[in-house]
C-alpha positions as CSV (number, residue, x, y, z in Angstrom):
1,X,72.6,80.2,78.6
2,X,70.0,77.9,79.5
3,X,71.7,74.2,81.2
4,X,70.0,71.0,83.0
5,X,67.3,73.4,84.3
6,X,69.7,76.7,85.1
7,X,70.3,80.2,83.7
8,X,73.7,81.2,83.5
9,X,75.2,84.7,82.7
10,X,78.7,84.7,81.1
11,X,80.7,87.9,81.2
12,X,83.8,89.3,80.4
13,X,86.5,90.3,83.0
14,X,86.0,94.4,82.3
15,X,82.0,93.5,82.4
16,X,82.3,91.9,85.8
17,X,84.9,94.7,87.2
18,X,82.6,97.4,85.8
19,X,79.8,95.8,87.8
20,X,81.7,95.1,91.0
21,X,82.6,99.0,91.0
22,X,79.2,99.8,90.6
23,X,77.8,97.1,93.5
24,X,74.0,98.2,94.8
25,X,73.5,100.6,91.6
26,X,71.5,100.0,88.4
27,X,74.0,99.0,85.5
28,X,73.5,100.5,81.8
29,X,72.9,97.7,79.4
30,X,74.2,99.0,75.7
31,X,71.6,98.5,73.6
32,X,73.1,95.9,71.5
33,X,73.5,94.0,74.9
34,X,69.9,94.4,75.3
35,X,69.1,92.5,72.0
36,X,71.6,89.6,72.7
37,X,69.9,89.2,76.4
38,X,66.4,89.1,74.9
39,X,67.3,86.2,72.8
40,X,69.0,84.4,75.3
41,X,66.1,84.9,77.8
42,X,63.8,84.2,75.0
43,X,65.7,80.7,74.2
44,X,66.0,80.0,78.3
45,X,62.5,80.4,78.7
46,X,61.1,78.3,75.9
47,X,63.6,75.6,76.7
48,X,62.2,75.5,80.5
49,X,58.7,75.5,79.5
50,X,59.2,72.9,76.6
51,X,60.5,70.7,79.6
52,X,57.8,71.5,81.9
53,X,55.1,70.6,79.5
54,X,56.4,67.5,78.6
55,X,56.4,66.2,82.1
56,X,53.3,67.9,82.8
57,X,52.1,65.6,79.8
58,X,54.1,62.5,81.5
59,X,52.5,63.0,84.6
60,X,49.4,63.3,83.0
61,X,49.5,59.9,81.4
62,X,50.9,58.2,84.3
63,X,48.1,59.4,86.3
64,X,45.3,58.8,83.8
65,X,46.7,55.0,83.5
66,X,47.3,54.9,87.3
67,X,43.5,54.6,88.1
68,X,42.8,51.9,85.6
């Protein structure tokens, strides 16, 4: 989930010990998982770059009035 310019990962409580037990070693993602993640990232990423383009655009503006 994408929030006020973070990414967080929400897991269950077997999902977090399975990873603890397997600390420092690649994790298999089920494939479904892998879909579900991809969306996510997908949404995360065009959220942060949506924001960055409208205060690139801001910026932009501010400075193209500045030297008027």
């Amino acid at each position: 989930m994408y929030q006020n310019g973070e990414v967080f990962l929400s897991l269950t409580r077997d999902e977090v010990d399975h990873i603890y037990e397997n600390k420092g070693k690649p994790v298999a993602l089920g494939i479904r998982t892998l879909k579900v993640l991809h969306e996510d990232v997908s949404k995360a990423v065009l959220h942060h770059w949506s924001n960055v383009e409208v205060w690139d655009a801001i910026e932009e503006h501010l400075e193209s009035h500045k030297s008027k």
